[in-house]
N, C-alpha and C positions, 0 to 999 in steps of 0.2 A: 504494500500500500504506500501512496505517496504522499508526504506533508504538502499542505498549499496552505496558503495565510489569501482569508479576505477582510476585506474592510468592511465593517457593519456599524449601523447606528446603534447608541446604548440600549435604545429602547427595543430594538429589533433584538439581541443579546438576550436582553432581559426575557422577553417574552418566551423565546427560544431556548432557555434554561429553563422557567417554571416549565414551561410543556414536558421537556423532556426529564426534568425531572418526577411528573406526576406518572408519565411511562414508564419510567425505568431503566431508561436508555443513557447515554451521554448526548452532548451536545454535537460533537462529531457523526455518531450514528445515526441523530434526525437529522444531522442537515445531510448525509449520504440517503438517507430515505428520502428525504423530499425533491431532491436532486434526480433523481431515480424516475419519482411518479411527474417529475417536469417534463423529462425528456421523455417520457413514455405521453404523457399528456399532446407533446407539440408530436412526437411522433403518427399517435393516433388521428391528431387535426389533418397532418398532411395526408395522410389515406384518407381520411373525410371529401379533402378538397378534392384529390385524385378522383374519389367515384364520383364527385358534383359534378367535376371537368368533364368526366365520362358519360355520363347520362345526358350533359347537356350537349355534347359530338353525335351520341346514338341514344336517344330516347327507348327509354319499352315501348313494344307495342302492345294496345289495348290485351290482343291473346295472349302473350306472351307468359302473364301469370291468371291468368283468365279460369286454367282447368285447377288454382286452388284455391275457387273462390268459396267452393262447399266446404274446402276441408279447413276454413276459417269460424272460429268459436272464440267470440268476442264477448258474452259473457251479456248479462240483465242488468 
């Protein structure tokens, strides 16, 4: 694992020590978690965008997902 030093505000520190003190964790292991679900987070956006680009080059057509309109159960 590699040391890296960032710059953060007191108040940001602060916050991010009660938290990870109420977990259980250190300071270092929530900011590697939250780091983690960032780049998973922007990850996921960019396949988002991917399928929006996609659908909007080649729409469905209406049949397309047509034969599973029975096998849909949406509930009362």
């Amino acid at each position: 694992m590699r040391t890296v030093q960032l710059t953060l505000d007191e108040g940001l520190v602060a916050e991010v020590d009660k938290v990870a003190e109420k977990l259980g964790t250190t300071r270092s292991a929530f900011a590697r978690q939250a780091l983690r679900a960032a780049l998973a987070r922007l990850a996921e956006r960019s396949l988002e965008k991917k399928h929006r680009e996609g659908y909007l080059k080649k729409p469905a057509s209406a049949r397309e997902f047509g034969s599973w309109e029975s096998e849909q159960a949406w509930g009362d």
